[in-house]
C-alpha positions as CSV (number, residue, x, y, z in Angstrom):
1,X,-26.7,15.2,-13.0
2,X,-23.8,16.9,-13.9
3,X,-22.5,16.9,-17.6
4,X,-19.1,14.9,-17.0
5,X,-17.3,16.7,-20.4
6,X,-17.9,19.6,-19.0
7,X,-17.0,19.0,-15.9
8,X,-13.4,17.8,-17.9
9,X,-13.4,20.7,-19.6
10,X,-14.0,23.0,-16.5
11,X,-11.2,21.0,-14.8
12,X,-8.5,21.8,-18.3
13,X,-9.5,25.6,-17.4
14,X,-8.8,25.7,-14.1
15,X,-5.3,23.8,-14.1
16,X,-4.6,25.3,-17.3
17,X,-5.3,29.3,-16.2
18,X,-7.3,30.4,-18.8
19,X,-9.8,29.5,-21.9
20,X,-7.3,29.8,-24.6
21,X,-4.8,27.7,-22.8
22,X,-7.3,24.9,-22.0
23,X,-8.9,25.3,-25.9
24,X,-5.4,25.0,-27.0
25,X,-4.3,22.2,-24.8
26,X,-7.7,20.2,-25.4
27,X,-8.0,20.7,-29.7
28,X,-10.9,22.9,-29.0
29,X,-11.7,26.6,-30.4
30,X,-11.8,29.0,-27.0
31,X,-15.4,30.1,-27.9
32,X,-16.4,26.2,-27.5
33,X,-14.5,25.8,-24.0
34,X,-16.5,29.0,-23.1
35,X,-19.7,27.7,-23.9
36,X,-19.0,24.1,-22.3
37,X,-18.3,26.5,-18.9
38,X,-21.4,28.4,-18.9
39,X,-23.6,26.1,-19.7
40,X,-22.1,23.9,-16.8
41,X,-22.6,27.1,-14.3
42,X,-26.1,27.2,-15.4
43,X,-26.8,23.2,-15.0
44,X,-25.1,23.9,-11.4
45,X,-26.0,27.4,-10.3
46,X,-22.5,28.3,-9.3
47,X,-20.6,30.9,-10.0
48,X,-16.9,29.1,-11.3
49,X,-14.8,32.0,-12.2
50,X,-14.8,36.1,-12.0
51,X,-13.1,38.4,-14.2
52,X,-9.3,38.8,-13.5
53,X,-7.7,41.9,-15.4
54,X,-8.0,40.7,-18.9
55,X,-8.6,36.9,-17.9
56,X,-10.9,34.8,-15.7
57,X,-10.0,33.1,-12.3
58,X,-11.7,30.8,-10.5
59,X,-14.0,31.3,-7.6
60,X,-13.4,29.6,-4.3
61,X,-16.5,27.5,-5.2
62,X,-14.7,26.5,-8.0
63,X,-11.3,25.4,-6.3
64,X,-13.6,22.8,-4.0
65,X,-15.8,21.3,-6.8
66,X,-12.1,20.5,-9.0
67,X,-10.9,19.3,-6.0
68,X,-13.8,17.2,-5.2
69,X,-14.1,15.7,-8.4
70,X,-10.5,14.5,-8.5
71,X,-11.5,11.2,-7.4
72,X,-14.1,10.6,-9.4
73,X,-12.3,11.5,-12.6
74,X,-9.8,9.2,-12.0
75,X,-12.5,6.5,-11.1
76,X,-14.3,7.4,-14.7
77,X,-10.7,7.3,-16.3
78,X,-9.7,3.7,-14.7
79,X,-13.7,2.4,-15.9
80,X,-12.8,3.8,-19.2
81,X,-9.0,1.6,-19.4
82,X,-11.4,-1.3,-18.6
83,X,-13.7,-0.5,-21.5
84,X,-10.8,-0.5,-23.9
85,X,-9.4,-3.5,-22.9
86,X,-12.7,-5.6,-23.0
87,X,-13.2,-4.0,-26.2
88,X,-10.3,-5.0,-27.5
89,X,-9.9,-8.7,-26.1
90,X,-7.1,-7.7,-23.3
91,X,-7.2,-9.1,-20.1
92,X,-7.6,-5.6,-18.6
93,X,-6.1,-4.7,-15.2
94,X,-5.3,-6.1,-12.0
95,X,-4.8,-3.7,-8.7
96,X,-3.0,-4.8,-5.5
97,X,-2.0,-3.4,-2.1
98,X,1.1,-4.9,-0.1
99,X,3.2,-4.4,2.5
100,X,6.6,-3.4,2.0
101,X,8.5,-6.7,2.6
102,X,5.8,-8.4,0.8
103,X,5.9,-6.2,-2.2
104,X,9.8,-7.3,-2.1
105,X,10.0,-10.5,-1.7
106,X,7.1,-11.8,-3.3
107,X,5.3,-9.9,-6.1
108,X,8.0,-9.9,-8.1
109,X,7.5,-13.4,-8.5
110,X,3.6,-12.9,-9.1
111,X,4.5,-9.9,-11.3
112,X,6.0,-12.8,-13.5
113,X,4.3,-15.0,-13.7
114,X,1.6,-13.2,-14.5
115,X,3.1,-11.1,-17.0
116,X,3.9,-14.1,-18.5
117,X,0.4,-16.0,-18.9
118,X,-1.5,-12.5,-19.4
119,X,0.5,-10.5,-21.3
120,X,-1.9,-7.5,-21.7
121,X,-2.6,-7.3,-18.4
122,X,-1.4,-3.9,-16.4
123,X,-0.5,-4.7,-13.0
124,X,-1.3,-1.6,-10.3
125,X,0.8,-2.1,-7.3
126,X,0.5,0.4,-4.4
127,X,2.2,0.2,-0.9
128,X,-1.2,-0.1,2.0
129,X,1.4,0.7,5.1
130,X,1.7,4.6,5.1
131,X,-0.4,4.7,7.6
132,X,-2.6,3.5,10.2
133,X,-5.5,2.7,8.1
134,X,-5.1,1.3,4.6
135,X,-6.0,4.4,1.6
136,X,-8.9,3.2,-0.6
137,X,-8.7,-0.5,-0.1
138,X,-12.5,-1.3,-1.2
139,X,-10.6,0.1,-4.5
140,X,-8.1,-2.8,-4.5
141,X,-8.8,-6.3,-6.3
142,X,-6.3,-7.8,-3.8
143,X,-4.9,-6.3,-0.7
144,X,-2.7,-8.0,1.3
145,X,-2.0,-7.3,5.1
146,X,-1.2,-8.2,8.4
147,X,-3.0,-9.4,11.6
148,X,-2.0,-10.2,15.0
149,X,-2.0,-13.8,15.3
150,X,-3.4,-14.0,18.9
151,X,-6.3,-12.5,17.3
152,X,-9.5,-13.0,15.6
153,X,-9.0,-11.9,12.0
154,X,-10.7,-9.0,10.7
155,X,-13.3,-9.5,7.5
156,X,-14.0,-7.2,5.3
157,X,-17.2,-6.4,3.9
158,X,-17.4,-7.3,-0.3
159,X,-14.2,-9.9,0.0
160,X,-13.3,-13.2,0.7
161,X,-10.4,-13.4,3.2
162,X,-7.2,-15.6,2.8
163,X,-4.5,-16.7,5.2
164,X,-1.4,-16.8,3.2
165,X,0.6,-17.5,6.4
166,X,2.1,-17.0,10.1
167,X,5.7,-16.0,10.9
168,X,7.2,-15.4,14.3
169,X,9.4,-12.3,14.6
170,X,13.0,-11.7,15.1
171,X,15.9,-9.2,16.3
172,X,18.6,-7.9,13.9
173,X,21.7,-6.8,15.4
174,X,25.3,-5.8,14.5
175,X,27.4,-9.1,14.3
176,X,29.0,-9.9,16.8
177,X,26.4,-8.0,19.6
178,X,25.9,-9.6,23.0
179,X,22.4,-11.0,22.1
180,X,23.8,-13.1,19.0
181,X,26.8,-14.3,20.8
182,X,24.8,-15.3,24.4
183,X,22.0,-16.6,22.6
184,X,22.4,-19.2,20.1
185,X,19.3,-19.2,18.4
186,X,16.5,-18.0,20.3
187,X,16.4,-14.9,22.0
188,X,13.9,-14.2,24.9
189,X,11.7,-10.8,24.6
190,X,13.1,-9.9,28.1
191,X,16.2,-9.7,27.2
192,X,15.5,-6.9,24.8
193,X,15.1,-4.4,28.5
194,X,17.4,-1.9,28.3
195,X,19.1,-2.2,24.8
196,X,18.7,0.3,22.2
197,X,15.7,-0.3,19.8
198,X,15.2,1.2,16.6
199,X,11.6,1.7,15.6
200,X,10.5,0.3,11.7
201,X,6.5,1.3,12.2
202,X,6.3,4.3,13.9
203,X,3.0,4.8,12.2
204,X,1.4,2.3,14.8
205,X,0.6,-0.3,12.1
206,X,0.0,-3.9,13.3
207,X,3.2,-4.6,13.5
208,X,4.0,-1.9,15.9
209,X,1.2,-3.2,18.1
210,X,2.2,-6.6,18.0
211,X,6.2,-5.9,19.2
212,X,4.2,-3.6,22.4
213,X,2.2,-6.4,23.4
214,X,5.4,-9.0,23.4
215,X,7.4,-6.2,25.3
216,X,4.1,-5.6,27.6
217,X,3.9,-9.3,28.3
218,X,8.2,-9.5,28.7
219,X,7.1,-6.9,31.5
220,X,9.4,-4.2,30.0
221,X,8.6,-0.6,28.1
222,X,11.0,-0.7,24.6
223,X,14.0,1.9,24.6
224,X,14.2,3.3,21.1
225,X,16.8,6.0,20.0
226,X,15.7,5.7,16.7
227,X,12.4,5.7,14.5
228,X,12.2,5.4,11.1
229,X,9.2,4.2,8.9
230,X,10.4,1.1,7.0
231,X,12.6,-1.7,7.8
232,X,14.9,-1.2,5.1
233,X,16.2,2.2,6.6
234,X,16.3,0.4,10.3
235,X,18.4,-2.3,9.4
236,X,20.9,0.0,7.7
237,X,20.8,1.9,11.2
238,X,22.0,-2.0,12.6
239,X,24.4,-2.2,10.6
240,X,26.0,1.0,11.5
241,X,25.7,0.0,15.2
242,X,22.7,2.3,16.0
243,X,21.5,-0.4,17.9
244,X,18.8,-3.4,17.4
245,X,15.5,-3.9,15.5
246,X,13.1,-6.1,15.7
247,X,11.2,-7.6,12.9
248,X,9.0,-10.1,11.0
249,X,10.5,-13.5,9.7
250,X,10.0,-12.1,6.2
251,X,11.8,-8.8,6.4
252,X,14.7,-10.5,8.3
253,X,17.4,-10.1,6.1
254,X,18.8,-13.8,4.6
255,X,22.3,-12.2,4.0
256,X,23.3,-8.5,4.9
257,X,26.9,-7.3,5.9
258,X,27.3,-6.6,9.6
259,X,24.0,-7.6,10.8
260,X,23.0,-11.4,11.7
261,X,19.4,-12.0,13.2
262,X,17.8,-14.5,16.1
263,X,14.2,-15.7,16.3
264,X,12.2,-14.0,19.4
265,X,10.3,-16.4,22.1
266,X,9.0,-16.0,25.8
267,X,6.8,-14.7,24.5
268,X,7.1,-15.1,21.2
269,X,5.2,-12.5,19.2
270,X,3.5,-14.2,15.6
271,X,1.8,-12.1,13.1
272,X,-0.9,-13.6,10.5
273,X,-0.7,-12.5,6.7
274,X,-3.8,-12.2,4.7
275,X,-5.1,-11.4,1.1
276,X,-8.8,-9.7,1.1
277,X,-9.8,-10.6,-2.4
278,X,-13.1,-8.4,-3.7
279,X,-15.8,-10.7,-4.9
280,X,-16.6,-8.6,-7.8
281,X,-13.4,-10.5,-9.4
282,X,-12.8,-13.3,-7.2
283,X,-13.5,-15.6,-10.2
284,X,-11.6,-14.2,-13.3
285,X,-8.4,-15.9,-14.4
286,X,-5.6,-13.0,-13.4
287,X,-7.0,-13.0,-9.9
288,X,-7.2,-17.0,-9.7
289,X,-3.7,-17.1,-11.0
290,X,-2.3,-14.3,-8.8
291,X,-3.6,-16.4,-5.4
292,X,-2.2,-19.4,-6.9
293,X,1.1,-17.7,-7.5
294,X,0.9,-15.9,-4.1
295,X,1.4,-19.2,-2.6
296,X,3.9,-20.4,-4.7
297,X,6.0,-17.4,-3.4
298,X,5.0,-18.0,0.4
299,X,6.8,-21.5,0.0
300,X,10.0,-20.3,-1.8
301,X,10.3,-17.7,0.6
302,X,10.4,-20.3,3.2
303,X,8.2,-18.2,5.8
304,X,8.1,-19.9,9.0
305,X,4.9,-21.3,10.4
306,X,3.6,-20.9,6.6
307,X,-0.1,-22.3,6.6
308,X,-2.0,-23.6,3.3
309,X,-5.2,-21.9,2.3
């Protein structure tokens, strides 16, 4: 079992260069950060660092074991934020994953509310849509995310699973375009062939998938001239007449300049929102409250086809 303050102190000497800089930076004498390092050599049987003119460097060897203990010092570090906090009465810390238009429109709300009932709680909110798979969502207390309706839903082991809602889809496009003005309210996938689409999810997330199926089904292949990897940046690219883009009820905007929006049918493509919830903290009072706020904000968002857990 490796020593874990020595393995802190082995990290300071690394990132900091040399003994003296990591003694200094850690309140420590240099001859006690030298003993912390051999003796964590000799409980290891590496070799960590080599003389370097009148200084040390590290090995290669050492370069992977800082590197592979990055995770696990900030996994000790978080444990040891929850140790203070039950210690001291707080209500400790709450971690959540989102997607982007979810993170706007509706944790702010949650953010709030629970701000305001635990005020010692520290929120952790991280964006789950950078790429295709989720990073470290086992690590999350809640992560919310997206299915394709059509489909089964996807369980994950360790959490309880929660539809927050289903919303059909819909394409943005500079007022005034064709599509708005021949179609009224609802615009059919087909007549998407042929017009310039701008990609929002050119990581192949579900959301992606879910516009390829409807455009598979439409029997056409999309045209885009343009990929970028939120919606935020794609409608801006609407708005300056780029061409179209095509996304979820949610993200549509309510009320942009130069853009107006229509909701997409034959076929009409529906995605599922969910919030995995890990059953190590499925019962304590932040997480009970954030659920219960979650679908507070799914109502005043007004998301269509919303569902009630």
């Amino acid at each position: 079992m490796i020593d874990v303050q020595r393995l802190r102190v082995f990290r300071a000497v690394v990132a900091s260069g040399s003994v003296q800089a990591a003694a200094e930076h850690l309140g420590y004498t240099p001859s006690a950060v030298s003993q912390q390092i051999s003796a964590l050599q000799r409980e290891t049987g590496l070799v960590l660092f080599e003389k370097a003119g009148r200084g040390i460097s590290p090995t290669a060897t050492a370069k992977v074991l800082a590197a592979e203990s990055e995770e696990l010092m900030d996994t000790l570090n978080r444990l040891g934020g929850v140790v203070d906090h039950l210690r001291e009465g707080r209500s400790g810390s709450l971690t959540i994953g989102a997607f982007s238009s979810a993170a706007q429109f509706w944790m702010p709300q949650v953010a709030k509310g629970l701000r305001r009932e635990f005020p010692d709680l520290v929120l952790d909110l991280s964006l789950n849509e950078l790429g295709p798979e989720p990073a470290n969502p086992a690590r999350r207390d809640l992560d919310l995310t997206t299915e394709d309706a059509d489909l089964d839903g996807i369980e994950r082991p360790g959490h309880s699973r929660h539809v927050l809602a289903e919303e059909t889809y819909r394409v943005v496009a500079p007022r005034g375009h064709d599509l708005l003005t021949e179609w009224d309210h609802q615009v059919p996938m087909g007549a998407l062939a042929g017009q310039p689409l701008i990609d929002n999810d050119y990581h192949g997330n579900t959301c992606s998938l879910i516009i390829r199926n409807a455009c598979r089904a439409a029997g056409f292949t999309p045209r885009y001239v343009a990929r970028t990897e939120d919606h935020h940046t794609a409608l801006a690219f609407v708005a300056a007449g780029v061409g179209v883009t095509l996304v979820p009820s949610l993200a549509a905007p309510e009320s942009m300049a130069g853009v107006d929006s229509r909701e997409l049918v034959n076929p009409s493509p529906r995605r599922r929102i969910v919030v995995h919830v890990r059953d190590a903290v499925a019962d304590a009072p932040p997480v009970v409250r954030a659920l219960e706020l979650l679908d507070t904000a799914v109502a005043k968002r007004c998301v269509r086809h919303a569902v009630t857990r």
